[in-house]
N, C-alpha and C positions, 0 to 999 in steps of 0.2 A: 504494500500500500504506500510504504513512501514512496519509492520509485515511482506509480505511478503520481503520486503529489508532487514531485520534484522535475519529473518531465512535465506536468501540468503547468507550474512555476516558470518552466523553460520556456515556454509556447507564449506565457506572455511577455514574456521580455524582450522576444524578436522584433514588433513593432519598435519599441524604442531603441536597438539598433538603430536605426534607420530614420529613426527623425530626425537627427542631426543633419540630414544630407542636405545641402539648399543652394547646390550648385543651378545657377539658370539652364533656363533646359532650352538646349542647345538650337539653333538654327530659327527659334519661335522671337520675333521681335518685341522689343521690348519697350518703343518707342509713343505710344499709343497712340499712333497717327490713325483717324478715321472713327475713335471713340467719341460720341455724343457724353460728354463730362460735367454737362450743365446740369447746375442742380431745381430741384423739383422747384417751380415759383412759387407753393403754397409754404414749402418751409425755408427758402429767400426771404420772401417777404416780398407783396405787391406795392405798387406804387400805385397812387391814384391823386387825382386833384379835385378840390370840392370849393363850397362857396359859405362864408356863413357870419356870423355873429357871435365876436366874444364877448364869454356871460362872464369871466373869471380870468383872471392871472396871477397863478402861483407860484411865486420869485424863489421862493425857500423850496419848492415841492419840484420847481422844475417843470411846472406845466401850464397849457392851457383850455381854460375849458370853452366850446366853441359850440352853440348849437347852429347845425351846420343842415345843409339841402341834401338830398339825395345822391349818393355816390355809385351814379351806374356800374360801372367797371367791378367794383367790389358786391354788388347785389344789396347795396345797404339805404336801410329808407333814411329819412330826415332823424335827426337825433341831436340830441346835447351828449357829448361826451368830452373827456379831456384827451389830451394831447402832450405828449413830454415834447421840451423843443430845448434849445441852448440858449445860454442866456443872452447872448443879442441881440437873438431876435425877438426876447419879450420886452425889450428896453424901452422902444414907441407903443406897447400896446395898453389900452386899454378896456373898460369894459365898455360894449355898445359898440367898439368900433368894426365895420364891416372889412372880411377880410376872403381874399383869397388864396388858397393853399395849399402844397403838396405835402404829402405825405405817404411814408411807407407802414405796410400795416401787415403785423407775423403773430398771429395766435391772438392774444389779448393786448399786444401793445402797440401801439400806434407813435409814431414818433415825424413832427414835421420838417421837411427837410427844407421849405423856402415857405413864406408868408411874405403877405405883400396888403399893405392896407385897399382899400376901394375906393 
């Protein structure tokens, strides 16, 4: 019974032999010319530009809140939501002023990449 438990032992040990190997395999290019590499645009993050009215600007928090029109592109109705932006660009803003805006938008966060008052 040990022999056969010790040939058993043996038989798993050959695999790892042989993981060690990671010689490129030979004559197969490795250049990946012709590979489509672009990543999926829902986890990129889309871009869309919308039109609207800011209700908020939160200097400490980094954002703003803009209820805004309808954003075709993304399938989204009219809404008030916030927006994280950089601090320069909240510098002229404030509340009531009508504004236009790009932004990109990846799961839950939205973030404005240009603002431009109306």
């Amino acid at each position: 019974m040990k022999i056969a438990n010790i040939a058993f032992a043996s038989l798993l040990l050959v695999p790892a032999a042989f993981a060690d190997d990671k010689k490129p395999m030979e004559g197969m290019p490795m250049d990946h010319k012709g590979m489509d590499m672009q990543m999926d645009q829902k986890a990129a993050g889309q871009t869309a530009t919308a039109t609207g009215t800011v209700k908020k600007v939160d200097k400490d928090k980094g954002t703003v809140t803009i209820a805004h029109g309808p954003v075709e592109s993304l399938g989204w109705p009219s809404m008030t939501m916030g927006f994280k932006t950089q601090p320069d660009q909240m510098e002229d803003l404030k509340e009531g002023d009508k504004v236009e805006f790009e932004f990109t938008s990846k799961g839950m966060d939205s973030t404005i990449t240009r603002i431009e008052k109306q």
